[in-house]
C-alpha positions as CSV (number, residue, x, y, z in Angstrom):
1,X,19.3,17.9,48.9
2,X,18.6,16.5,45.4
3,X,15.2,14.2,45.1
4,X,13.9,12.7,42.4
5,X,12.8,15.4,40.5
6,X,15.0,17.2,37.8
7,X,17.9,18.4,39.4
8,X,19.2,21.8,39.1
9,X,20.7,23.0,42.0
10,X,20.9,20.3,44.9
11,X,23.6,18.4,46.6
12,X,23.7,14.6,45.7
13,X,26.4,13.3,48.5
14,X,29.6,15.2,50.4
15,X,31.1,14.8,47.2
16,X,28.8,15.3,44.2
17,X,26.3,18.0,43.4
18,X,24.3,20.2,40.4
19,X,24.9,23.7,40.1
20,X,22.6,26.0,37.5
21,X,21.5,21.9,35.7
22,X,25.3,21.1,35.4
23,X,26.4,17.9,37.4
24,X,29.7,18.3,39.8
25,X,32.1,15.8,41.2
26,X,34.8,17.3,43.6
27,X,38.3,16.5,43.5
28,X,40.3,15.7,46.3
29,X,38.3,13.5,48.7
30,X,35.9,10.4,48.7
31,X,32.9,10.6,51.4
32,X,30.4,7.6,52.2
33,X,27.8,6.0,49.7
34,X,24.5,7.0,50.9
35,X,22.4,4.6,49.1
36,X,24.4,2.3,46.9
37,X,27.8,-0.4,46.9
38,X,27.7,0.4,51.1
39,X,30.6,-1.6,52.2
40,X,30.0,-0.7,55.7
41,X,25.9,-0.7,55.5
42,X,23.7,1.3,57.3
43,X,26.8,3.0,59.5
44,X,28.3,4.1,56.1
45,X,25.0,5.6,55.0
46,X,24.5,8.1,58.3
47,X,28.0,9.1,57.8
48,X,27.0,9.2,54.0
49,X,24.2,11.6,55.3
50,X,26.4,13.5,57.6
51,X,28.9,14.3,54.8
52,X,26.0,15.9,52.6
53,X,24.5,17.9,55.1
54,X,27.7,19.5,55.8
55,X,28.5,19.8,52.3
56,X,25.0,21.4,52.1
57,X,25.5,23.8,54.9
58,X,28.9,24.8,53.2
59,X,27.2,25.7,50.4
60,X,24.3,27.8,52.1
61,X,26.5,29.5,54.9
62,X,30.2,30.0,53.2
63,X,31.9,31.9,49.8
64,X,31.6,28.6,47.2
65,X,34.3,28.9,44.6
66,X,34.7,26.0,42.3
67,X,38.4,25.4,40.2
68,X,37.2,23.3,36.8
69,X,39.6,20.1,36.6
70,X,38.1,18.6,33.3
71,X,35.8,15.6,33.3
72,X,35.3,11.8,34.7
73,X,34.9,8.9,32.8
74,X,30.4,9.2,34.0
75,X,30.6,13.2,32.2
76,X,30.5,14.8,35.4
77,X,32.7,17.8,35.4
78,X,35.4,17.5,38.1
79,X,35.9,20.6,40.4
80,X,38.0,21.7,43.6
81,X,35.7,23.0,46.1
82,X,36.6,26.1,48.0
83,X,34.8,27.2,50.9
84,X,35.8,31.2,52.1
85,X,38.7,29.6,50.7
86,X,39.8,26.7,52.5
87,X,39.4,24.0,50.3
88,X,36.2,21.5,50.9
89,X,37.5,18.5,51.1
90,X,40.4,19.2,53.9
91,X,37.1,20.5,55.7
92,X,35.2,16.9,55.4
93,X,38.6,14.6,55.7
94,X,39.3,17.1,58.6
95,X,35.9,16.4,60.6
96,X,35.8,12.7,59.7
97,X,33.1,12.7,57.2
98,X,35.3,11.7,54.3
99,X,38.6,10.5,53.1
100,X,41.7,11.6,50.7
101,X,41.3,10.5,47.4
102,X,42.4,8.3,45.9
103,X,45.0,7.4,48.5
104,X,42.7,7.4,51.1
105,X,41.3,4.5,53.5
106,X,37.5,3.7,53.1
107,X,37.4,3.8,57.1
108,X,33.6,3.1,56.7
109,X,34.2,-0.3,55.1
110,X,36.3,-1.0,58.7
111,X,39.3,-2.0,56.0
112,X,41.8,0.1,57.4
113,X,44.4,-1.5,59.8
């Protein structure tokens, strides 16, 4: 997990993480804020936590392959995340630690009917 020192090769959140000092945002899915704009406070930040430990554990235990999608508006360079080949984010959404994006219900926020 990233911490405040320079950041080379750590995950950030379930959806955001450095490889080799360059700065990844994955495409596809939205997990929980783990420390700021919380919508659903401290609930939203364990499932925050729980999204980047798995992401984390992905990363450690699984084939990583990333599919370069350009760049967002903050200069982060915008991937889809494979793990042995199933794609990351069906993973997350699939185990309830994230959500489709960007048609996806922030279920954390409890906004979802």
């Amino acid at each position: 997990m990233c911490g405040s020192g320079p950041r080379v090769n750590c995950i950030v959140d379930g959806d955001t993480f450095w490889l080799n000092g360059e700065k990844f945002r994955a495409v596809g899915y939205d997990t929980p804020e783990t420390t700021t704009n919380l919508c659903g406070g401290n609930a939203e930040r364990q499932l925050g936590q729980q999204a980047s430990r798995r992401l984390m554990q992905l990363f450690n235990e699984t084939q990583i392959t990333l599919l370069r999608q350009g760049e967002d508006r903050y200069g982060r360079t915008l991937v889809v995340v494979r793990s042995d080949g199933v794609n990351v984010g069906d993973i997350l959404i699939g185990e309830g630690l994230a959500r489709s994006w960007p048609d996806g219900c922030e279920f954390w926020c409890g906004a979802c009917q």
